[in-house]
C-alpha positions in Angstrom: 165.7 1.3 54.9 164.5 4.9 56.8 162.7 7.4 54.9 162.1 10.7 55.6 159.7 13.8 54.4 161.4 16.8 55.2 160.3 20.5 54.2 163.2 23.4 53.0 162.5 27.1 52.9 163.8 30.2 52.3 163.2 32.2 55.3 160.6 31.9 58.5 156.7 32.0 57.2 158.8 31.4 53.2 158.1 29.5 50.6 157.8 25.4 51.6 159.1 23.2 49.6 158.2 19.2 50.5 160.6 16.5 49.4 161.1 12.6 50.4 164.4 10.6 50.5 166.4 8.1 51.9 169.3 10.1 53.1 168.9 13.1 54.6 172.0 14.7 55.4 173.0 14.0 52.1 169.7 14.7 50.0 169.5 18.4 52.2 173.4 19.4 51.7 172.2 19.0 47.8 169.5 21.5 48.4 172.0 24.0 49.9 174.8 23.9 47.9 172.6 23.8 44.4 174.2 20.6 43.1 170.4 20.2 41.3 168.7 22.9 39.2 164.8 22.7 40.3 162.5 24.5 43.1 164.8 25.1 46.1 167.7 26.6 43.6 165.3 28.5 42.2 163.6 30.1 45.4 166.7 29.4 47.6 165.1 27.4 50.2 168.0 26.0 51.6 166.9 25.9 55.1 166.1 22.0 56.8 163.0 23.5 58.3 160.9 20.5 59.2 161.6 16.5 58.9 160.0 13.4 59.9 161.4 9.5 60.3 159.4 6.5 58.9 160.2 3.1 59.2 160.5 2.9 55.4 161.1 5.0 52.0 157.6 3.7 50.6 155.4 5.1 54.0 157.9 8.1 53.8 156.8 8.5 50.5 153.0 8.0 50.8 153.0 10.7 53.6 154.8 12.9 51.1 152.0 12.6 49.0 149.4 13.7 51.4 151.3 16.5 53.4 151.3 17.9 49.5 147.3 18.3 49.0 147.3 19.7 52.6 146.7 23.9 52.9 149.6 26.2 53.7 148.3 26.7 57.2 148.2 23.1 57.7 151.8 22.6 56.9 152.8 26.0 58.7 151.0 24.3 62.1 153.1 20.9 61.4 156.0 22.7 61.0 155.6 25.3 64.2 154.9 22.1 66.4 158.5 21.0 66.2 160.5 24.2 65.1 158.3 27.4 65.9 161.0 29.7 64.7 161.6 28.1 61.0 165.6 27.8 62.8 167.9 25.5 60.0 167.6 22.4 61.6 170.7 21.0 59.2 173.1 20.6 62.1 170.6 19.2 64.5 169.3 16.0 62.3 170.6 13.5 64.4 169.8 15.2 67.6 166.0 14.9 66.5 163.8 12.1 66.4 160.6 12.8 65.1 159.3 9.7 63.9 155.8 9.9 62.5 153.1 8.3 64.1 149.7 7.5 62.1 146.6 8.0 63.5 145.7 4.5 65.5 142.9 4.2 63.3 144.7 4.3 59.8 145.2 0.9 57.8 148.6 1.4 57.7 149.6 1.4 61.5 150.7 -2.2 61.9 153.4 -0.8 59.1 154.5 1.7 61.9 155.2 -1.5 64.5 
């Protein structure tokens, strides 16, 4: 099964929030109509800023992981290389691929094959 790290904010240069699922249309129309209380509610980050495909949920999951420990600017550059002006990319998900690809010299890339 896919998995996908995707980020949500508020507003261009907003807060990020970082988040990991299976379904993506599904898992981001929860973000932006509140059906959870937690982060995005809370700072109303309802905007599909940034998302990436992996072959699987546990890859998606371990790049979730690391895109966390990363800096603000890091995450800002990441996000700016596919959406440089924060648009809602809700209505474009299937229009963009994005599937992550590791390093050649990561342990992991014969995962990504």
């Amino acid at each position: 099964m896919t998995g996908f790290v995707y980020m949500m904010s508020d507003k261009p240069r907003g807060v990020i929030y970082i988040g990991v699922t299976s379904d993506l249309h599904g898992r981001v129309w929860e973000h932006r109509n509140d059906v959870h209380r937690g982060f995005t509610s809370k700072y109303k980050a309802k905007n599909l800023i940034w998302f990436e495909r992996h072959p699987n949920i546990v890859l998606a999951i371990q790049r979730e992981k690391s895109l966390k420990r990363y800096r603000r600017e890091w995450k800002t550059n990441l996000i700016e290389g596919l959406n440089p002006t924060w648009l809602d990319l809700y209505e474009s998900i299937d229009e963009i691929e994005n599937v992550y690809q590791p390093h050649p010299n990561t342990r992991i890339w014969s995962d990504y094959h």
